[in-house]
Biopython code that builds the backbone (N, CA, C, O; Angstrom):
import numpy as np
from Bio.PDB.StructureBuilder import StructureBuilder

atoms = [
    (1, "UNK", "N", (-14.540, 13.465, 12.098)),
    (1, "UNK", "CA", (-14.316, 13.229, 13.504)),
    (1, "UNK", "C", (-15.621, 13.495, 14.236)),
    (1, "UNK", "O", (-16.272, 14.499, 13.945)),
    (2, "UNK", "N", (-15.972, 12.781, 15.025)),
    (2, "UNK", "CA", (-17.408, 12.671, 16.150)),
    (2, "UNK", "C", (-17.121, 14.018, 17.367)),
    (2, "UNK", "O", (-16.030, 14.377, 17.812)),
    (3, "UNK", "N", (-18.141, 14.431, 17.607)),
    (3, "UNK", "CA", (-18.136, 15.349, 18.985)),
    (3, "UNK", "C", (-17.738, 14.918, 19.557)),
    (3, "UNK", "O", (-16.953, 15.586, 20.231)),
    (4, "UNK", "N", (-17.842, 13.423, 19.884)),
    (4, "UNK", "CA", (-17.268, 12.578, 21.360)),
    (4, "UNK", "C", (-15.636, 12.929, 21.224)),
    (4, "UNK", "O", (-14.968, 13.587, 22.022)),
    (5, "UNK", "N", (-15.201, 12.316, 20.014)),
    (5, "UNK", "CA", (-13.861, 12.379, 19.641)),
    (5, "UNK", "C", (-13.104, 13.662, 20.425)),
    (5, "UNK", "O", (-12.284, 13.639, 21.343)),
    (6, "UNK", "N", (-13.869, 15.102, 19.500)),
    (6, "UNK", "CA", (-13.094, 15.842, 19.455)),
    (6, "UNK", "C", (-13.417, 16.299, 21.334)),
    (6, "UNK", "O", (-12.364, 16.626, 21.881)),
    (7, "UNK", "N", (-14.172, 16.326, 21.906)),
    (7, "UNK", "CA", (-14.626, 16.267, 23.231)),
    (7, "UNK", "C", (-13.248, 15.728, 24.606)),
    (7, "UNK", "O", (-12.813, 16.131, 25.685)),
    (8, "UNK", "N", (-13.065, 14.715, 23.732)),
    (8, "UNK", "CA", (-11.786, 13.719, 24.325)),
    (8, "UNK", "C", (-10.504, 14.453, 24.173)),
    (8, "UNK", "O", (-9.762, 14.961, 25.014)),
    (9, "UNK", "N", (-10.435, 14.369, 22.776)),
    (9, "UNK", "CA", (-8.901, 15.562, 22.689)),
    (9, "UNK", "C", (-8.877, 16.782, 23.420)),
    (9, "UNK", "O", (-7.976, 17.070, 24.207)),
    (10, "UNK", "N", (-10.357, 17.867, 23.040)),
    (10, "UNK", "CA", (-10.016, 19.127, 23.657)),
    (10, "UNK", "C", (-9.494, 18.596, 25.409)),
    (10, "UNK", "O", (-8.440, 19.014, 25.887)),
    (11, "UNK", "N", (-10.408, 17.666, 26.165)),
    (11, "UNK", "CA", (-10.157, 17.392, 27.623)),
    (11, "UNK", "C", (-8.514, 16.752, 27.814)),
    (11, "UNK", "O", (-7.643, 17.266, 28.516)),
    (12, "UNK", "N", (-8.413, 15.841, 27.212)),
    (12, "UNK", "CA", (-6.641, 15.644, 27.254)),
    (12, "UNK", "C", (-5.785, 17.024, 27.020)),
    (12, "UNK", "O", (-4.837, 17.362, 27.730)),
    (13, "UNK", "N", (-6.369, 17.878, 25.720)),
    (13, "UNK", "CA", (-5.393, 19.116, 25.573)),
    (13, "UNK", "C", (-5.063, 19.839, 26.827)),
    (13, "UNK", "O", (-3.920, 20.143, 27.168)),
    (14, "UNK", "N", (-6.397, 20.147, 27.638)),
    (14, "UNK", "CA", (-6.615, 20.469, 28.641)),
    (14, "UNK", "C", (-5.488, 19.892, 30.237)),
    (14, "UNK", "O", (-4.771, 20.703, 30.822)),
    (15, "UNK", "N", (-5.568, 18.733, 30.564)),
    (15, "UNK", "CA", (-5.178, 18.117, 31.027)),
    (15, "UNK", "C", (-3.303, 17.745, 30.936)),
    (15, "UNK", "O", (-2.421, 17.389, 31.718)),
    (16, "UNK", "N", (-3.431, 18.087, 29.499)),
    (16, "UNK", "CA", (-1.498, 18.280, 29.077)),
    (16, "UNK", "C", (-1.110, 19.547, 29.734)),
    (16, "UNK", "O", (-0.085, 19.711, 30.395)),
    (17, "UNK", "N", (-2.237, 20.628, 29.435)),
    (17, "UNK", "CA", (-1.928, 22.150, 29.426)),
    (17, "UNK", "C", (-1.687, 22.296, 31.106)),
    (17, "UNK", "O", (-0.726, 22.903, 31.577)),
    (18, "UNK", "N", (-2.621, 21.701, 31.831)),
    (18, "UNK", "CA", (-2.489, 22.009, 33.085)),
    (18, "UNK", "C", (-1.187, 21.002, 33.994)),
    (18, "UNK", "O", (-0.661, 21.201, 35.089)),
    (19, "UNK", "N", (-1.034, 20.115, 33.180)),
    (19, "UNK", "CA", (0.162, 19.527, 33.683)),
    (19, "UNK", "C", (1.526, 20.408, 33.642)),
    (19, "UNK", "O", (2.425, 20.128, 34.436)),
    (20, "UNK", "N", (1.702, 21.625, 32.585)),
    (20, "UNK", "CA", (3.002, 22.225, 32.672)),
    (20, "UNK", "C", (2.607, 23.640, 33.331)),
    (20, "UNK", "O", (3.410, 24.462, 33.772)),
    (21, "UNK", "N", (1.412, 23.738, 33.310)),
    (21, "UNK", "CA", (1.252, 25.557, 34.059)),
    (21, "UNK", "C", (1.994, 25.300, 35.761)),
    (21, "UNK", "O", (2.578, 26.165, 36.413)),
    (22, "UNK", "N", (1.847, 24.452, 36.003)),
    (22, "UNK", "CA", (3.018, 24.709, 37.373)),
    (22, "UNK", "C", (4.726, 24.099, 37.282)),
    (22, "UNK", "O", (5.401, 23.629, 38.198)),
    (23, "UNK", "N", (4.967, 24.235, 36.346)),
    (23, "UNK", "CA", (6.266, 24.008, 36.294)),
    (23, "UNK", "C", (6.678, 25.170, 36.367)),
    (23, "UNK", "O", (6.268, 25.995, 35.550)),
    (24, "UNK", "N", (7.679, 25.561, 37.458)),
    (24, "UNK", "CA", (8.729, 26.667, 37.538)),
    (24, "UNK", "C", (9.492, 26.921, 36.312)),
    (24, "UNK", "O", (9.731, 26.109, 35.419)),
    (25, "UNK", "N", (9.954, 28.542, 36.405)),
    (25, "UNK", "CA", (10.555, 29.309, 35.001)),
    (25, "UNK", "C", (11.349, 30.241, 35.819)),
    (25, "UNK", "O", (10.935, 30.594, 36.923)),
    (26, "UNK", "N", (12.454, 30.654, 35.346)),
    (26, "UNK", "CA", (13.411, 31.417, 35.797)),
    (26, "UNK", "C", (13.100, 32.229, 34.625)),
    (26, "UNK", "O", (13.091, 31.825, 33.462)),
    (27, "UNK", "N", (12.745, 33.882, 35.197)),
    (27, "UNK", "CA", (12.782, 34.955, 34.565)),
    (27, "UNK", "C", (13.745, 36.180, 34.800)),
    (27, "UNK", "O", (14.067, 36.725, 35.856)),
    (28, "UNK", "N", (14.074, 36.426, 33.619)),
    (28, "UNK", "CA", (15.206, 37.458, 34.130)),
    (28, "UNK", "C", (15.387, 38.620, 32.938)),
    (28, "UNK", "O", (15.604, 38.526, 31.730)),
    (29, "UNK", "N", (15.226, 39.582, 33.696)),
    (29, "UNK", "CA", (15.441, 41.151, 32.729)),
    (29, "UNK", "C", (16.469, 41.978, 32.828)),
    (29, "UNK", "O", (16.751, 42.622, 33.839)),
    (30, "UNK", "N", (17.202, 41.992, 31.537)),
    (30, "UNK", "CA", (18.876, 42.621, 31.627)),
    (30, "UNK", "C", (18.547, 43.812, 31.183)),
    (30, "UNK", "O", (17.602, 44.065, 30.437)),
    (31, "UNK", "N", (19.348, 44.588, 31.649)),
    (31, "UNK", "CA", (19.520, 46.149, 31.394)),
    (31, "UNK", "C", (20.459, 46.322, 30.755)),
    (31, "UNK", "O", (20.629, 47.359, 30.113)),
    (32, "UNK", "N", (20.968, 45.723, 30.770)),
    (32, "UNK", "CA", (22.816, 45.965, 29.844)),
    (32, "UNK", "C", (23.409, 44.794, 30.581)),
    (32, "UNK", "O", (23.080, 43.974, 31.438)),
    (33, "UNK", "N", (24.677, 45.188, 29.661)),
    (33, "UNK", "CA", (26.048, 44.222, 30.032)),
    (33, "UNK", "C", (27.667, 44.760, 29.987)),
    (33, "UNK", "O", (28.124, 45.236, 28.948)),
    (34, "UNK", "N", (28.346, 44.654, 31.020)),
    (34, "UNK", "CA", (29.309, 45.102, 31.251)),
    (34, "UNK", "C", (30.841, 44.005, 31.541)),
    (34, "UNK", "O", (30.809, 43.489, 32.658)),
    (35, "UNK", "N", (31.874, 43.695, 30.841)),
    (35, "UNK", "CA", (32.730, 43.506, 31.514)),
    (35, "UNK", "C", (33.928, 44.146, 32.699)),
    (35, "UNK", "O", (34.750, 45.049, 32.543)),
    (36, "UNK", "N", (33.691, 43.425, 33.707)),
    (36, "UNK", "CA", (34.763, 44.511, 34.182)),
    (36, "UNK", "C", (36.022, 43.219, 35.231)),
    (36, "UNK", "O", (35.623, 42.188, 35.772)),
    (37, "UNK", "N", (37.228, 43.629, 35.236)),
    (37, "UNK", "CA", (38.368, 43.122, 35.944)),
    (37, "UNK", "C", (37.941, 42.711, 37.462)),
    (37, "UNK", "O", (37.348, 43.577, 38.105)),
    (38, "UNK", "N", (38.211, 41.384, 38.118)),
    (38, "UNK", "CA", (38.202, 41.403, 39.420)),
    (38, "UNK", "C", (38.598, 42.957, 40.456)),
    (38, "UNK", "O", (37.945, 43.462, 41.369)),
    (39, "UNK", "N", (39.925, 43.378, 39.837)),
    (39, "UNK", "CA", (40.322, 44.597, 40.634)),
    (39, "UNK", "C", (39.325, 45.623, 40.521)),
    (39, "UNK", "O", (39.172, 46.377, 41.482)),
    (40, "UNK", "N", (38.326, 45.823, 39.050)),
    (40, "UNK", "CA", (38.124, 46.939, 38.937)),
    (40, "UNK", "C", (36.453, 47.128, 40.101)),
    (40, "UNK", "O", (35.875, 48.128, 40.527)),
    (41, "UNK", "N", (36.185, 45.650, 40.250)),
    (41, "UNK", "CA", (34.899, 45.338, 40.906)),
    (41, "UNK", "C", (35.263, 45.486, 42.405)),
    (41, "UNK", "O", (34.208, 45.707, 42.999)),
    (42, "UNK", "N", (36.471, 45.455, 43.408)),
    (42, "UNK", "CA", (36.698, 45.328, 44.444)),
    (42, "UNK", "C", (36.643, 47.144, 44.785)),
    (42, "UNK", "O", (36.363, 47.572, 45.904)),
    (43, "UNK", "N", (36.866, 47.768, 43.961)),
    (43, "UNK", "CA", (36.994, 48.997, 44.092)),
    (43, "UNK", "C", (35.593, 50.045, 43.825)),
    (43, "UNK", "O", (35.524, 51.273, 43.874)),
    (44, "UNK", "N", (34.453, 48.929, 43.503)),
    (44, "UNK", "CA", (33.497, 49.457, 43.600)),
    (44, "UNK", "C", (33.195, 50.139, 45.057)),
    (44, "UNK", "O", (33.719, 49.600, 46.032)),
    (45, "UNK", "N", (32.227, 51.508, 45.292)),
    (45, "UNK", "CA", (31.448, 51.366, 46.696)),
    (45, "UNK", "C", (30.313, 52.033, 45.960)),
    (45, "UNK", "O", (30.296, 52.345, 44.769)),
    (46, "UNK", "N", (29.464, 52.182, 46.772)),
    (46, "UNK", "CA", (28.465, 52.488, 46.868)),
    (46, "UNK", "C", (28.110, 54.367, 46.409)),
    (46, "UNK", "O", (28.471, 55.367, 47.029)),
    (47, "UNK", "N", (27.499, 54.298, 45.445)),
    (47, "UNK", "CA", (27.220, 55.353, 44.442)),
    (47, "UNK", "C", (28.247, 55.455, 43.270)),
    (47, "UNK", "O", (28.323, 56.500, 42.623)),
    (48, "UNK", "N", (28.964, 54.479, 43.019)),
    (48, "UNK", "CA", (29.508, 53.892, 41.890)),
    (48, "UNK", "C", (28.955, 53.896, 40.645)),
    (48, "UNK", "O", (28.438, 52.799, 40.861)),
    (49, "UNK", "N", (28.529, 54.191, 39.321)),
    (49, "UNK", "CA", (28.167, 54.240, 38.288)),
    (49, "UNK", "C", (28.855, 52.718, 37.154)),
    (49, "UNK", "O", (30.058, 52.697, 36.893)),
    (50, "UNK", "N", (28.378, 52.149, 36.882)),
    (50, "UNK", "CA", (28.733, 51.287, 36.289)),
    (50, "UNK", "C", (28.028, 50.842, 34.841)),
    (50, "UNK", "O", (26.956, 50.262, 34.668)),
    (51, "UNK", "N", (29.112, 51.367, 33.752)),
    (51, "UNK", "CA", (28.500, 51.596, 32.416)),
    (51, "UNK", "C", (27.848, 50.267, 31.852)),
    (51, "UNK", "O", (28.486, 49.216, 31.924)),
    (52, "UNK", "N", (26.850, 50.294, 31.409)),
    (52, "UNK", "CA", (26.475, 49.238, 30.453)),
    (52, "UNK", "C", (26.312, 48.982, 29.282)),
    (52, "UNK", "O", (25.623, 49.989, 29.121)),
    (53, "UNK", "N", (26.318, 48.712, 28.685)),
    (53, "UNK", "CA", (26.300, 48.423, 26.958)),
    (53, "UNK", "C", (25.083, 48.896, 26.378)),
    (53, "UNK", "O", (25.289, 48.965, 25.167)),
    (54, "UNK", "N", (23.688, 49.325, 26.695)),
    (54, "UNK", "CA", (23.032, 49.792, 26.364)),
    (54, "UNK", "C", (22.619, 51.296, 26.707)),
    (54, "UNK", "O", (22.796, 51.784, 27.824)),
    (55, "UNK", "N", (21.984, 52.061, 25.504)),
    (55, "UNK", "CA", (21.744, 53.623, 25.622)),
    (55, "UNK", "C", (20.427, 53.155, 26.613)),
    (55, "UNK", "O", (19.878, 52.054, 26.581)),
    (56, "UNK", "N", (20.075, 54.318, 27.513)),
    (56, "UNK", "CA", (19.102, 55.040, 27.683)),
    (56, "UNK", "C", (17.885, 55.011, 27.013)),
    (56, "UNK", "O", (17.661, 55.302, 25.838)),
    (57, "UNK", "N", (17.126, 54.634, 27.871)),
    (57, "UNK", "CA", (15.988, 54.519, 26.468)),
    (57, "UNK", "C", (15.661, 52.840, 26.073)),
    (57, "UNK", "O", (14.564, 52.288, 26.165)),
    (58, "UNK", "N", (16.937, 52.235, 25.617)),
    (58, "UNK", "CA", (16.754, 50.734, 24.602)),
    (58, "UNK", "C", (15.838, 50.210, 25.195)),
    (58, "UNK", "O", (15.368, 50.705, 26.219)),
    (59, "UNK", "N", (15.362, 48.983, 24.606)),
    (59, "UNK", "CA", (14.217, 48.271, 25.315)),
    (59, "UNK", "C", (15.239, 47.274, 26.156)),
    (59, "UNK", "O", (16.435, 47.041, 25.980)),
    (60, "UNK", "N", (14.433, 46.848, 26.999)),
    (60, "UNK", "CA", (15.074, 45.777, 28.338)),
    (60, "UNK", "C", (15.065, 44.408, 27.239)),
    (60, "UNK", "O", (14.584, 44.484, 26.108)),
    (61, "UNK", "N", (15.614, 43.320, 27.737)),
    (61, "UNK", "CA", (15.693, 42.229, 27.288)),
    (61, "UNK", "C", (15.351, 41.497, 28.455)),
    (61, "UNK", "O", (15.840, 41.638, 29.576)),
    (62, "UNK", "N", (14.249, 40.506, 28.007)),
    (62, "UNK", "CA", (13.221, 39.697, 28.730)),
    (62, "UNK", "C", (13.832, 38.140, 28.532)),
    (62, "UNK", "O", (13.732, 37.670, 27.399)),
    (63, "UNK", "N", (14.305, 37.520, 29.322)),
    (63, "UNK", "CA", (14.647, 35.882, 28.885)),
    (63, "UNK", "C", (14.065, 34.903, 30.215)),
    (63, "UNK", "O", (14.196, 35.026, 31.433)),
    (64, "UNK", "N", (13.467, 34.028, 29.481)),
    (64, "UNK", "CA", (12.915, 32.734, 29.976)),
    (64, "UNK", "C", (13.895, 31.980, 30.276)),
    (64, "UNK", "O", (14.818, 32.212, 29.496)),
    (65, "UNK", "N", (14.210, 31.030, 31.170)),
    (65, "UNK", "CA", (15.293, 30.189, 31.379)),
    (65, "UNK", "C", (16.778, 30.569, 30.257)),
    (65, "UNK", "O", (17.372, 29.723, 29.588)),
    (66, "UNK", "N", (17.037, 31.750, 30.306)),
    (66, "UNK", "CA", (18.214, 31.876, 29.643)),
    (66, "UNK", "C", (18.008, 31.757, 27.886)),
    (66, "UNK", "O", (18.795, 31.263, 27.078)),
    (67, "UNK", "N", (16.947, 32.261, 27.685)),
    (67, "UNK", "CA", (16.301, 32.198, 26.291)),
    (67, "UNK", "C", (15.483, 33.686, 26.277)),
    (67, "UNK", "O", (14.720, 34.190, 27.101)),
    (68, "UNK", "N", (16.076, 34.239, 24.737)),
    (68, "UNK", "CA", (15.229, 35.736, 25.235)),
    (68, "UNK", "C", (13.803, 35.230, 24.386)),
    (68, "UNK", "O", (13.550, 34.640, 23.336)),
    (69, "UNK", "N", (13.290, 35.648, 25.162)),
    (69, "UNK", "CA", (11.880, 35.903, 24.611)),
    (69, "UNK", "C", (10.554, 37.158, 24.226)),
    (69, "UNK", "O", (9.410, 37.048, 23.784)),
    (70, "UNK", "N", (11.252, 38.119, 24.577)),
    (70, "UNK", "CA", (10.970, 39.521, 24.294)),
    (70, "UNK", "C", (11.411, 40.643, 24.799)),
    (70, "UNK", "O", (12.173, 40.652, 25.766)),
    (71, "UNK", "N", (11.053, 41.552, 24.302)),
    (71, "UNK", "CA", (11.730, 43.009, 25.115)),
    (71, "UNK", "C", (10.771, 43.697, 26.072)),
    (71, "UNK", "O", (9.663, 43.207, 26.289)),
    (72, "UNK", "N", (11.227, 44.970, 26.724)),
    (72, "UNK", "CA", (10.274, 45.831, 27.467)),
    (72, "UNK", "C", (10.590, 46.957, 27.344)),
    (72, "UNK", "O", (11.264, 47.421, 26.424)),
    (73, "UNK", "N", (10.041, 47.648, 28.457)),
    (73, "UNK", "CA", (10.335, 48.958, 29.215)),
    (73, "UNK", "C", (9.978, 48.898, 30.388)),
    (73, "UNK", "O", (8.921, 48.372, 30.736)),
    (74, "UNK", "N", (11.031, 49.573, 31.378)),
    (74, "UNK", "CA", (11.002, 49.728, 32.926)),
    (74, "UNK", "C", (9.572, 50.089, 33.559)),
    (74, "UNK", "O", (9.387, 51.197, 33.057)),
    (75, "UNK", "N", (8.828, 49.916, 34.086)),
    (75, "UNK", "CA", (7.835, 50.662, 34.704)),
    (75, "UNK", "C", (7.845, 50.408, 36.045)),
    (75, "UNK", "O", (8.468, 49.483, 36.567)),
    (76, "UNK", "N", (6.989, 51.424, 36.767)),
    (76, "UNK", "CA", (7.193, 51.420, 38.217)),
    (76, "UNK", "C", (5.420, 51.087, 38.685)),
    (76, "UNK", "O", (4.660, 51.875, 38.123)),
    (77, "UNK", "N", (4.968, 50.430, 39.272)),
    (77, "UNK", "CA", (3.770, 50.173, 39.618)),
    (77, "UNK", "C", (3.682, 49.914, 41.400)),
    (77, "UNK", "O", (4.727, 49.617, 41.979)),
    (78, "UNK", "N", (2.800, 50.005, 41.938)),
    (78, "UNK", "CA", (2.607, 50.381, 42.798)),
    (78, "UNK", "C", (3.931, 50.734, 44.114)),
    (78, "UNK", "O", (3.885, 50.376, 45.290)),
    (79, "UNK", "N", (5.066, 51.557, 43.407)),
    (79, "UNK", "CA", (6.475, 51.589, 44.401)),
    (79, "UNK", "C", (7.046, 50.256, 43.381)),
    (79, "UNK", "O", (8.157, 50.014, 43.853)),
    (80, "UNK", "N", (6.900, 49.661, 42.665)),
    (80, "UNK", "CA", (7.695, 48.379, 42.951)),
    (80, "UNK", "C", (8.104, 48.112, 41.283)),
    (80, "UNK", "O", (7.084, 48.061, 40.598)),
    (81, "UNK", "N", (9.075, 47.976, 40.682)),
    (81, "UNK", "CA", (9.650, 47.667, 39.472)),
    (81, "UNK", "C", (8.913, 46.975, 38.638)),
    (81, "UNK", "O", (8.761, 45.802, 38.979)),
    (82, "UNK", "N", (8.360, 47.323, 37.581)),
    (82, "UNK", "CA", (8.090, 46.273, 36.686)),
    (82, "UNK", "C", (8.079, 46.315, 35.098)),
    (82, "UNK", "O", (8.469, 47.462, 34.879)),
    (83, "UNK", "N", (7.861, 45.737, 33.909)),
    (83, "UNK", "CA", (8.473, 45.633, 33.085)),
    (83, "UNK", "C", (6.995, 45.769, 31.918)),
    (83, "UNK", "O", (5.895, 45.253, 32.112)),
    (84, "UNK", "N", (7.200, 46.185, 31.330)),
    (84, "UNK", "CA", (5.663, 46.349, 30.055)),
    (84, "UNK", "C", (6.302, 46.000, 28.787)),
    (84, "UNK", "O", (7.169, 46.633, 28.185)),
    (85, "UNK", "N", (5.600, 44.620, 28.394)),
    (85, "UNK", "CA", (6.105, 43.793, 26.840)),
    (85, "UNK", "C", (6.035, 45.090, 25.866)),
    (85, "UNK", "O", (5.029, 45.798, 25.813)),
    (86, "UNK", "N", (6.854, 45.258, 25.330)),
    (86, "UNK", "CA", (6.721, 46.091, 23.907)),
    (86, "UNK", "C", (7.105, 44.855, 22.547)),
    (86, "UNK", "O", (6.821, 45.400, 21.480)),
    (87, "UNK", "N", (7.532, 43.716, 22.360)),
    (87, "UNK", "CA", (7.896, 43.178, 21.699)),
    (87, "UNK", "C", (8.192, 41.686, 22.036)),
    (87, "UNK", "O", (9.102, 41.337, 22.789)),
    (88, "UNK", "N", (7.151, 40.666, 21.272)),
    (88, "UNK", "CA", (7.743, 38.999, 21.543)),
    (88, "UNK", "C", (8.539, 38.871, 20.667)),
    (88, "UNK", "O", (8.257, 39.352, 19.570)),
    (89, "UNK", "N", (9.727, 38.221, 20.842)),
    (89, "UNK", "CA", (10.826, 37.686, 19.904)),
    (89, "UNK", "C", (10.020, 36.323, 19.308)),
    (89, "UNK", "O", (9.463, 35.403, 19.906)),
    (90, "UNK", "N", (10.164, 36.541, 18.164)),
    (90, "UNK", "CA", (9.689, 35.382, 16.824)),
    (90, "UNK", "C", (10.519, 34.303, 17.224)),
    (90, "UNK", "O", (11.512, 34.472, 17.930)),
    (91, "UNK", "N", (10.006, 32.788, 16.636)),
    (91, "UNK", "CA", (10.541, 31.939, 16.636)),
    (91, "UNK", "C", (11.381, 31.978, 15.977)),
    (91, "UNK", "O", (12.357, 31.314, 16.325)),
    (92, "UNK", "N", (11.478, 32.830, 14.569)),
    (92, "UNK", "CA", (12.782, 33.243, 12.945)),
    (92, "UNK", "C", (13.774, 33.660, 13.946)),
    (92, "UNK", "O", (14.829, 33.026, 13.921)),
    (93, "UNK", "N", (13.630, 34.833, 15.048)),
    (93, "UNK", "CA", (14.193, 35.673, 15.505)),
    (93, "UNK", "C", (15.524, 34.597, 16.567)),
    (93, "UNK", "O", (16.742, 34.674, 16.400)),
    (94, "UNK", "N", (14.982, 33.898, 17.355)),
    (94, "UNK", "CA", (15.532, 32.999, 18.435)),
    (94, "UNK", "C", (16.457, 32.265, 17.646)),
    (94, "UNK", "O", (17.624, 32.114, 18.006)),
    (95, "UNK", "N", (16.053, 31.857, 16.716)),
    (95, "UNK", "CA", (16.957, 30.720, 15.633)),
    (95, "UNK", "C", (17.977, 31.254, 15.008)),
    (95, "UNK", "O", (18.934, 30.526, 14.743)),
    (96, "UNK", "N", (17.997, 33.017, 14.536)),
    (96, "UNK", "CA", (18.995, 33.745, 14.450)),
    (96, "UNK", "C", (19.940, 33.788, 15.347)),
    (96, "UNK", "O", (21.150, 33.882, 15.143)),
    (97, "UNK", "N", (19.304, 33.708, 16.484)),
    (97, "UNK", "CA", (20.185, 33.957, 17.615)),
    (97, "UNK", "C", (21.124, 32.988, 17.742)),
    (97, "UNK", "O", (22.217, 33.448, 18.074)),
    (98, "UNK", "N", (21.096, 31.885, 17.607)),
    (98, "UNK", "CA", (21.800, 30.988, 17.565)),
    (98, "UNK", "C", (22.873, 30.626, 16.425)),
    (98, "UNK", "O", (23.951, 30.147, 16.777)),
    (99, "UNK", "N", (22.658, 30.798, 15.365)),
    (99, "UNK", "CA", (23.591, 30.655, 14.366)),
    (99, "UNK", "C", (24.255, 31.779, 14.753)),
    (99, "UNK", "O", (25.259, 32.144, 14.142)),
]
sb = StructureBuilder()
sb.init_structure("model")
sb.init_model(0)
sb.init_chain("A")
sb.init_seg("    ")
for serial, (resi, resn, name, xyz) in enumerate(atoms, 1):
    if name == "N":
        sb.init_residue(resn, " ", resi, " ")
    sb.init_atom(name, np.array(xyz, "f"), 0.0, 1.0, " ", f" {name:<3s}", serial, name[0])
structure = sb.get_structure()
């Protein structure tokens, strides 16, 4: 393959790549999961405790449009919530998920 060649591809790669960096992504980080009864939710107020399926501690679950894609941990940065990757979920891993 010629410099010119590969010159051309890297600039198209380029040009693909920047075509999806502004496409919007819905991100979302679960802490747990809980079922609970319409009645038992109306009877919530405020300082309510509401158990979740995960201990203390577990790592958060990180999902991309409704696809997990790794885990975390809670962190707090300047006042304001935020989340520190401890783990990307494998492509093996996602495909488990599904079967």
């Amino acid at each position: 393959m010629s410099d010119t060649s590969e010159a051309n591809e890297t600039s198209l790669d380029r040009k693909n790549l920047e075509f999806i960096l502004d496409i919007p992504l819905q991100v979302t980080v679960e802490l747990g999961r809980t079922k609970l009864l319409v009645k038992d939710i109306l009877q919530l107020n405020q300082g309510a405790v509401v158990e979740l399926t995960k201990l203390a501690g577990e790592p958060l679950d990180i999902f991309v449009n409704s696809k997990l894609v790794a885990r975390g941990e809670a962190v707090v940065v300047n006042e304001k919530f935020g989340v520190r990757l401890v783990d990307i979920v494998t492509p093996n891993e996602r495909v488990e998920k599904i079967l």
